[in-house]
C-alpha positions, 0 to 999 in steps of 0.5 A, a space after each residue: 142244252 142239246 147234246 149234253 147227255 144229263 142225267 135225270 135223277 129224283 135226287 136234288 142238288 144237295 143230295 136229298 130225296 125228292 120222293 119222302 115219305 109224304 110223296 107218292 109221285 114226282 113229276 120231274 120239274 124242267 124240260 131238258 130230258 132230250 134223246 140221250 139222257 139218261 134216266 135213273 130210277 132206284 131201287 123203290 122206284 118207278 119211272 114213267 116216260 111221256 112225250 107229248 101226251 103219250 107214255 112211252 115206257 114204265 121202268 123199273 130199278 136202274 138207269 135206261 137212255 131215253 129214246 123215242 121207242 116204235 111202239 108207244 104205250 098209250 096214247 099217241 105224238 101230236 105233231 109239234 110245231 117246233 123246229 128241231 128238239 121242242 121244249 117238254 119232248 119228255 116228262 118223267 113221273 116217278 112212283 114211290 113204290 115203298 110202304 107209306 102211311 096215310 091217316 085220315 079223320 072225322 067224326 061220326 054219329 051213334 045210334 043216339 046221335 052222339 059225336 064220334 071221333 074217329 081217326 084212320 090209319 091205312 099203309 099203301 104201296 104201288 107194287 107193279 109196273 101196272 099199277 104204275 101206269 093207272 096211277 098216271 092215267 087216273 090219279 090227277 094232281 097238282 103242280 109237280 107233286 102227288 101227295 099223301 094228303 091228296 091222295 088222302 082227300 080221295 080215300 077219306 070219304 070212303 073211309 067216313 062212308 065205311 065208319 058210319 055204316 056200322 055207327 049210326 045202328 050201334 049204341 054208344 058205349 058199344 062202339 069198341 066191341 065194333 073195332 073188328 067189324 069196322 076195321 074189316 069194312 074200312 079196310 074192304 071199301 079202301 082196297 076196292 076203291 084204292 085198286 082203281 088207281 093202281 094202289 094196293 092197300 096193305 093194312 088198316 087200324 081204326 081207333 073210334 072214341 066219343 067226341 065228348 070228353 065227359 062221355 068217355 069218361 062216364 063210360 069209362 067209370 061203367 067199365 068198372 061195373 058201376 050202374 049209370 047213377 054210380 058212374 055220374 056220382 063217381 065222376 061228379 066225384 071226382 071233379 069236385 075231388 079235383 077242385 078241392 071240393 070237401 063233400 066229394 067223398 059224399 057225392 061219390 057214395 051218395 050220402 049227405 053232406 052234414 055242416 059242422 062234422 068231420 069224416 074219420 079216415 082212420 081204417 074201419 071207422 065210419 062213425 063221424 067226429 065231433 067238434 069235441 073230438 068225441 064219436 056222435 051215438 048217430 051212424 051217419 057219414 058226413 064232412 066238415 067244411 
């Protein structure tokens, strides 16, 4: 109501925060901000003032009384229609100006066409009042809120560009040694991209995987110095191992597998059992199903 001198505050009814850790900026949703008002703005805050189009001020951590000031920022009043105090004479947006993570991920393709996996996370803040002012005028958003995953759908991709440039010319089981590289490019690409809306980018951790879960772990077996046919045999190996499958132990060094004969486990001894309990005179590795 008119004369009452409200106060305008990010805080909710119940005492919570409006501006989370998923929020970048908050429009404040009613239309009793008047002449008188006061406006407060903590301490990991912005606030900017518009009336009618124009912003008239960027305020930092306090409380200010809103006032129609001589000067406007930018932008300029278009005369309203309206007798007296109009609805929406004022409207605050508050910038969230503390630390907040976003993670963006997709996929994309080797040097041999193979599927990647990538996931993304990048720490952003709004660190001046400047910054503030671009992120108004250049960052659109929807309802009353701007949020992280909005933001999100601007920068991925940017991020999905970055990733590619390097992954599309490296082999496959190579991508890791890249980790360095692709970081520094994705970091580089979202700074400059991110700068135009006023918002700093503090840092960056890429973490790039096969999209196939059988690839990765082929890879992963070659970690270990294995050549390509040992890692197949020693992953085939391990699934039958896993399914009960006797003749794994077979798969995993390559030998036949020979029905009616069993494989020592004692230490040392490689020379198969008979049904009879005896060693067979032949030096051949087998099982019995």
């Amino acid at each position: 109501m008119a004369g009452i001198r409200n106060v305008i505050s990010t805080l909710q009814a119940d005492g919570q925060e409006v501006l989370g850790p998923d929020v970048l900026m908050w429009h404040y949703p009613n239309n009793d901000i008047i002449n008188g008002s006061l406006l407060t703005v903590e301490s990991n805050h912005f606030c900017v003032l518009k009336s009618r189009g124009a912003i008239l001020d960027v305020y930092e951590t306090g409380q200010y009384t809103v006032d129609t000031p001589q000067k406007f920022l930018t932008g300029g009043i278009v005369q309203a229609f309206y007798g007296g105090q109009s609805p929406w004479q004022y409207e605050a947006l508050y910038i969230n100006r503390a630390k907040i993570v976003v993670r963006t991920q997709g996929s994309a393709l080797s040097r041999e066409m193979a599927e990647l996996r990538y996931q993304v996370d990048y720490y952003v803040h709004v660190d001046t009042k400047d910054d503030a002012l671009k992120l108004v005028q250049h960052m659109p958003y929807k309802g009353h809120t701007l949020t992280v995953e909005q933001l999100n759908a601007y920068a991925g991709p940017v991020v999905e560009q970055a990733i590619n440039q390097i992954a599309q010319v490296s082999p496959l089981e190579t991508i890791n040694e890249k980790i360095h590289e692709l970081t520094q490019l994705v970091g580089s690409h979202l700074a400059g991209f991110l700068a135009e809306f006023g918002i700093k980018l503090n840092s960056v951790k890429v973490l790039v995987m096969p999209a196939d879960e059988h690839m990765r772990r082929l890879i992963a077996f070659k970690a270990f110095g294995l050549s390509e046919i040992d890692a197949v045999r020693h992953y085939l190996a391990m699934l039958m191992a896993q399914k009960g499958v006797a003749s794994a132990p077979n798969m995993a060094i390559g030998a036949p597998f020979v029905v009616g004969s069993t494989l020592s486990t004692l230490p040392g001894l490689l020379e198969p059992i008979g049904d009879d309990g005896h060693a067979r005179p032949e030096p051949r590795l087998a099982g019995k199903v």
